[in-house]
C-alpha positions in Angstrom: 138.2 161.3 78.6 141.4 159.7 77.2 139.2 156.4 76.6 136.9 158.5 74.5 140.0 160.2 72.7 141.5 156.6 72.2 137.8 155.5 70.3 138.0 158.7 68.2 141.7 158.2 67.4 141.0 154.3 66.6 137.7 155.2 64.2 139.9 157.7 62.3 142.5 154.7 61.8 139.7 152.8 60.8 138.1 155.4 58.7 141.4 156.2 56.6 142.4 152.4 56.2 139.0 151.6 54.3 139.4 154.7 52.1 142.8 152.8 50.8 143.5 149.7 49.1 146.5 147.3 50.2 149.3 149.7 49.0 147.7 152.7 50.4 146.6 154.5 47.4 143.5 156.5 47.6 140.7 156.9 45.0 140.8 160.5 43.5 144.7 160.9 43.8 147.9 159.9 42.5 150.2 157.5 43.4 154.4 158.5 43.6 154.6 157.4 39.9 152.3 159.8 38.3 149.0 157.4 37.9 145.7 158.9 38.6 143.7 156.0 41.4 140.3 155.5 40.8 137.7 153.1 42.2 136.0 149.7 40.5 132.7 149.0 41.9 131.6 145.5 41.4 129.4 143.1 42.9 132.0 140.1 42.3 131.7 137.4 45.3 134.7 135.3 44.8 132.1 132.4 43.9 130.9 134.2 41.0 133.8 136.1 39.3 135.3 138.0 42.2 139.0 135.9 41.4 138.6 137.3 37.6 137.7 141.0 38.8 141.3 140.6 40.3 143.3 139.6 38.0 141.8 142.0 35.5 142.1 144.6 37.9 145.7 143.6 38.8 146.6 142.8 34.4 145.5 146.3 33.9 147.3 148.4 36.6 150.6 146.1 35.2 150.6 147.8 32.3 148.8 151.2 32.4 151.6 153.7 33.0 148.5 156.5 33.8 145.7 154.8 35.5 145.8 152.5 39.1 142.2 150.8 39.7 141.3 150.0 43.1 138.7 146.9 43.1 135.5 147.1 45.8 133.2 144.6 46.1 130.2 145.6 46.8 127.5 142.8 48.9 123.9 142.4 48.6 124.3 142.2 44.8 123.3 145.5 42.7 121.0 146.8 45.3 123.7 146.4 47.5 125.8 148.9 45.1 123.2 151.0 45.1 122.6 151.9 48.4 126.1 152.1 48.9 126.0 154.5 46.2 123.1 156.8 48.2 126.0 157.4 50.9 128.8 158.2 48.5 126.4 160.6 46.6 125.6 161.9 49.6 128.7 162.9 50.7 130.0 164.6 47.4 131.7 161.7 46.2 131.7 158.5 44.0 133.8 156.1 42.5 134.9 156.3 38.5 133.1 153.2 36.9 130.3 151.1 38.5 128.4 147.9 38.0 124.7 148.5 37.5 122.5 145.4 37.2 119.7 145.8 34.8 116.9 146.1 36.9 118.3 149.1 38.4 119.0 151.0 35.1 115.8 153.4 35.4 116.3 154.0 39.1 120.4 154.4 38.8 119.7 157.1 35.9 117.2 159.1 37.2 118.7 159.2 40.5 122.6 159.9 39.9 125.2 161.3 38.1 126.9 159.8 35.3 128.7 160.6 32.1 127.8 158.8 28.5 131.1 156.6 27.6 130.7 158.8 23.8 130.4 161.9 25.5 134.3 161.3 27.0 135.2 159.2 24.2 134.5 162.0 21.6 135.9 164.8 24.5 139.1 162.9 24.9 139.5 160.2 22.7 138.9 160.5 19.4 140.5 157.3 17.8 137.9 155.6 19.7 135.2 157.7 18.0 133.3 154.7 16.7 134.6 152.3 19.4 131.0 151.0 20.9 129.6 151.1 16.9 132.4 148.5 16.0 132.0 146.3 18.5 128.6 145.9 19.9 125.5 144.6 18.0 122.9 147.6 18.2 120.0 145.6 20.0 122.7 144.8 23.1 124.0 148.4 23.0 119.9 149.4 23.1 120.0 147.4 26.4 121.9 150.1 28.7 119.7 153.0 27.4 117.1 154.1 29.7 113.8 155.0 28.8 115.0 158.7 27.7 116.9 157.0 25.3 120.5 157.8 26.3 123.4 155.6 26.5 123.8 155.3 30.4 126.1 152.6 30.1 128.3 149.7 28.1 126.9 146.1 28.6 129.3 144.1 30.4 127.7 141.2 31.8 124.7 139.5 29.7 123.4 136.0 31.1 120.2 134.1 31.3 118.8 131.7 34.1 119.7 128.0 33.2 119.0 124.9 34.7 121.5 123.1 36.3 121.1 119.4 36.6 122.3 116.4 39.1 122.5 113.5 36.3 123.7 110.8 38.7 120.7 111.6 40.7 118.2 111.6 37.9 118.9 108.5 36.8 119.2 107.1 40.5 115.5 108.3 40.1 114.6 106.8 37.5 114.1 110.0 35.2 115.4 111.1 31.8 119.2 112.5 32.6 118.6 115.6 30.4 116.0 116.8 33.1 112.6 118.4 32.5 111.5 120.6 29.8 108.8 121.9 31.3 107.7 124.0 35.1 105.0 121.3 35.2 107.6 118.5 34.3 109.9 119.9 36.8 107.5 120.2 39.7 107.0 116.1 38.5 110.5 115.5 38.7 111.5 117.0 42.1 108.6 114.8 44.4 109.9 111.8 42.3 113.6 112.6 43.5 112.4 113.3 47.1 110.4 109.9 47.1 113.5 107.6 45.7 116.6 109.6 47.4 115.2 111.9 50.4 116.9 114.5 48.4 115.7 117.7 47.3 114.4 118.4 44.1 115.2 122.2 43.1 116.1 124.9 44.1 115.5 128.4 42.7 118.2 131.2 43.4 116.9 133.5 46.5 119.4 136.5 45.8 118.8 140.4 46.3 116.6 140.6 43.1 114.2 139.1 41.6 115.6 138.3 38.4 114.7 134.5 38.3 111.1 135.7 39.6 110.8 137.4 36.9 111.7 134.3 34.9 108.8 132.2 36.1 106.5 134.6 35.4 106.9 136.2 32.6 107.5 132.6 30.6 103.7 131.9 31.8 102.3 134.9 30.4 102.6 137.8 32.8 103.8 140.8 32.6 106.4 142.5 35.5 105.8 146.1 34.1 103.2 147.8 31.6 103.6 151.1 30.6 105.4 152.0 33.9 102.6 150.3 36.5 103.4 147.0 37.9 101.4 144.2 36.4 103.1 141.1 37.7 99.9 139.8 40.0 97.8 138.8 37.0 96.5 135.4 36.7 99.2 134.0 35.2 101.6 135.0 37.6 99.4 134.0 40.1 99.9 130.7 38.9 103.6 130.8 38.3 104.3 131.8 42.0 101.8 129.2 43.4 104.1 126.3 41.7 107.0 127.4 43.8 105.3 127.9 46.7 103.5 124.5 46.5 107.1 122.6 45.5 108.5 124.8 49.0 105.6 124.7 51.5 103.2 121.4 50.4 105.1 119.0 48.7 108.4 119.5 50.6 111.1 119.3 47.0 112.2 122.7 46.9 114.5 124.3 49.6 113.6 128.0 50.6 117.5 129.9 51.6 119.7 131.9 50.9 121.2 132.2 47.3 125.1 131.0 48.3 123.6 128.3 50.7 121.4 127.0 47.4 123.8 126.8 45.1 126.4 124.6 47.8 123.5 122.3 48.2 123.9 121.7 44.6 127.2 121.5 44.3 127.1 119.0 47.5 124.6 116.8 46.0 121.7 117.2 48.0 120.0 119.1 45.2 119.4 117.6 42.3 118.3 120.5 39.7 119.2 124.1 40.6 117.8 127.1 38.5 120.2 130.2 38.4 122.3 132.3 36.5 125.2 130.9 33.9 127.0 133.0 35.6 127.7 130.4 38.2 128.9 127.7 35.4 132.3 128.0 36.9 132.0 127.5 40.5 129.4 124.7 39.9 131.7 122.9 37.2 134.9 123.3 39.0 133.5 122.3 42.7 130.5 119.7 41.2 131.8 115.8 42.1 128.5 114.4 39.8 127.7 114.7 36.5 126.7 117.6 35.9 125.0 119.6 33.2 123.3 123.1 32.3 120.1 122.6 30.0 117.9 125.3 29.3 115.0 126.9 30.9 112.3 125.2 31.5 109.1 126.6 29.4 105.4 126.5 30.3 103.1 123.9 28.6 102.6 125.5 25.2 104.1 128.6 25.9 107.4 130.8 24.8 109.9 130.7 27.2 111.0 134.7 28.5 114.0 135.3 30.2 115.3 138.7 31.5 118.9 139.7 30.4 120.5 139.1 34.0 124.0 140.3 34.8 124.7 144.1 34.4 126.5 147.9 32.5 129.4 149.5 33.4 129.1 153.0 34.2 131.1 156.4 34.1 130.2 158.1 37.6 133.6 159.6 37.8 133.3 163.4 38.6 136.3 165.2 37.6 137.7 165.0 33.7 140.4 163.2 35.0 139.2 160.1 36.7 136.8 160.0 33.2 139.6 159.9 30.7 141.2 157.3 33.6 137.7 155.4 33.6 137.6 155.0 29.4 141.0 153.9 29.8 139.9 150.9 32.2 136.9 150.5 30.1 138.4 149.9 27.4 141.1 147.3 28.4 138.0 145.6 29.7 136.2 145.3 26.6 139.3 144.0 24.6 138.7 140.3 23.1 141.5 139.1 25.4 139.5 140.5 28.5 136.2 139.6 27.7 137.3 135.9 26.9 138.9 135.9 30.3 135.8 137.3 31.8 133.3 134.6 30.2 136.0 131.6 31.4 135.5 133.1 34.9 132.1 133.6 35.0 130.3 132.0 32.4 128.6 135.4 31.2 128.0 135.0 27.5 130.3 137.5 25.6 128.4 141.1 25.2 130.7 142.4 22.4 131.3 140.7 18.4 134.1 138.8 17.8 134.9 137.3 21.1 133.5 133.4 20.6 135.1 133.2 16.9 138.6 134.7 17.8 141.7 132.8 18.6 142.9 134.5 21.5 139.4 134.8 22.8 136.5 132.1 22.9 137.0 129.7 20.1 138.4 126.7 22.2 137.0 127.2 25.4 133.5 127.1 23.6 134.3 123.7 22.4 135.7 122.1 25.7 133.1 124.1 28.2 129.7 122.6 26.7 127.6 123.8 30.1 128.0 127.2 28.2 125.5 125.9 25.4 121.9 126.5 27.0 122.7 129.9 27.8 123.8 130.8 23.8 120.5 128.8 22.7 118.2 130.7 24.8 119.3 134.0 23.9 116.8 134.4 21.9 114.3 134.3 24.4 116.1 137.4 26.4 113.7 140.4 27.4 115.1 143.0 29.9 115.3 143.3 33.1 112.1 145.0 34.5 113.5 148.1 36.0 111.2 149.9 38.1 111.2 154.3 37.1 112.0 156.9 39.1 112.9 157.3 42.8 110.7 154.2 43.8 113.3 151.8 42.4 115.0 150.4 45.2 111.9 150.5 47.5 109.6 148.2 44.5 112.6 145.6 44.4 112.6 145.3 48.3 109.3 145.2 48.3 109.1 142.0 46.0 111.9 140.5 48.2 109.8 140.5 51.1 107.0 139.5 49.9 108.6 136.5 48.1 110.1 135.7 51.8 106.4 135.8 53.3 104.9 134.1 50.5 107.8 131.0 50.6 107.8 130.9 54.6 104.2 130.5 54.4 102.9 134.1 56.7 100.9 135.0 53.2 99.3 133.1 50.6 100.1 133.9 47.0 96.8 134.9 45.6 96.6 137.6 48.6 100.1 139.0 48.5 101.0 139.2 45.0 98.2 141.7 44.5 99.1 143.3 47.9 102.7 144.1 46.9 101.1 145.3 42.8 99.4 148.0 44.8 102.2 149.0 47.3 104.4 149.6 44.4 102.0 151.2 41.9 101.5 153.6 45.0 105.2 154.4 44.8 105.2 155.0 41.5 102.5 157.3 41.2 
């Protein structure tokens, strides 16, 4: 008996000390000094801006004499977040501002509650009335509306898949330093650097999503989503998805793991062209020991190159009138120039508001001394969204992909069967 009482007393210890951050203060109260605490979901991992989450987080509590924001990072990416944010839901609660990643706008929408940033802007702050108007081109604002055509959220992070390139080892190979420009060239390139080094060729990122997927595909022609039914096993996609499984399973260039693994084989130089997200410009120019450079994505032979708008929104799920006004506050030291700059230097995402790469005291300098940032700005113009799957079948489409992009790269299932497979699993969901 007093064993059992022990556990119970232990797990309640346990229980309260993860509701509090380091100095003890609790989302949804105040600390001694009058500041309403709320919570900062984010899907930081220090590799790839988690250090800039915290000193924004710990800038802004400095000099806010109202608000204190208590960071959580949430792993497993956005689905991650959002399966944490089924059990939060679930038990009447929720944090004030949250990170939603694009391919989960739909499904975080129709599924939870939120508040418009103008509906508490115009409710509590009205010198901010035209705030979002000012600052954000119309066509990036458009990107956090769902389909209903309301403002979920405020785009935060906007980035594109780039491909990041091993020079020393290209030209140890023999090929053109400035890497391929095409999928076709690339496949080329990697069994070249396998033959002359023993090294791998590429590696495409393996996180919870399938954002670069998406990439591959949709640049040869397919289609992820069409008129709300999944459309990515068309022929084209077929084809897409057989390249990367030949590169992984027959011809031995491309390395099949997980996304942080990936990315450190890069950075260790026993990759010599990695395709992910800008967003990891920082970690792989501060820790690369080669010369290295970001180029842009590779196209398909005669075709326009399509690339989802990776990264994510940030959202008002705060539930009482005071965490909200607390949440704009936050929200809006964010989206200063001075914040936004910092959060580009520590991540690489490409600025989503005007006026951040021309000012002074935001962009202007670091533009012209960080050149791996280039590829990404070029591209933008190839950016579609995300595809985010409608209604409650959000989470379980995404997983679905995941698994089969596991089976199809460990070699259970062959492309051409379950590409069409997982098409009819999900349009079965969405019915």
């Amino acid at each position: 008996m007093k064993s059992i009482l022990k556990l119970i007393c232990f797990m309640a210890i346990c229980l309260v000390m993860a509701a509090c951050n380091n100095k003890g203060e609790t989302a949804g109260t105040t600390t001694e000094d009058g500041k309403t605490v709320i919570e900062y979901w984010h899907v930081n991992a220090e590799t790839q801006g988690g250090q800039t989450v915290k000193k924004l987080v710990d800038d802004f509590n400095a000099q806010s004499d109202t608000v204190e924001v208590v960071a959580k990072y949430n792993p497993d990416m956005y689905k991650g977040l959002m399966q944490n944010l089924q059990a939060e839901a679930a038990a009447g609660k929720a944090p004030a501002v949250i990170q939603v990643g694009w391919s989960f706008l739909n499904y975080f929408a129709d599924n939870f509650q939120y508040i418009e940033p103008q509906a508490v802007i115009d409710q509590h702050f009205p010198e901010d009335t035209t705030f979002l108007q000012d600052n954000f081109l119309s066509n990036v604002l458009d990107l956090a509306k769902n389909e209903a055509g309301q403002q979920v959220g405020i785009p935060y992070s906007l980035s594109s898949p780039v491909l990041y390139i091993n020079r020393d080892l290209l030209r140890e190979s023999g090929l053109d330093e400035n890497g391929p420009k095409t999928w076709e060239e690339l496949k080329e390139f990697a069994k070249v650097i396998k033959e002359q080094t023993g090294k791998y060729g590429f590696y495409m990122q393996e996180p919870a999503d399938n954002w670069a997927t998406q990439a591959l595909l949709e640049s040869n022609g397919a289609k992820f989503i069409t008129d709300g039914k999944a459309t990515f096993a068309s022929q084209e996609g077929i084809q897409a998805y057989q390249l990367l499984a030949d590169m992984v399973l027959e011809d031995q260039t491309s390395l099949h793991i997980g996304w942080d693994q990936g990315i450190q084989s890069f950075i260790d130089g026993n990759v010599a062209m990695a395709y992910t997200t800008i967003a990891q410009r920082a970690n792989i120019q501060n820790n690369a020991r080669f010369d290295v450079a970001a180029v842009k994505s590779p196209a398909w032979e005669g075709k326009q190159v399509k690339l989802p708008a990776g990264g994510a929104m940030l959202a008002i799920t705060a539930l009482t009138e005071e965490e909200q006004k607390a949440a704009w506050e936050f929200l809006k030291y964010l989206y200063s120039v001075e914040s936004i700059a910092e959060w580009t230097k520590g991540t690489g995402y490409v600025p989503p508001r005007e006026g951040v790469a021309e000012a002074e005291n935001g962009l202007k300098s670091y533009l012209a001394e960080n050149e791996m940032m280039n590829a990404a700005i070029e591209q933008m113009g190839g950016v579609v969204p995300w595809a985010s799957f409608p209604g409650d079948a959000g989470l379980q489409a995404e997983q679905l992909l995941l698994d089969v992009r596991d089976q199809i790269l460990g070699g259970s299932v062959t492309v051409e069967d379950g590409l069409p497979a997982t098409e009819d699993k999900i349009n079965e969901l969405l019915k």
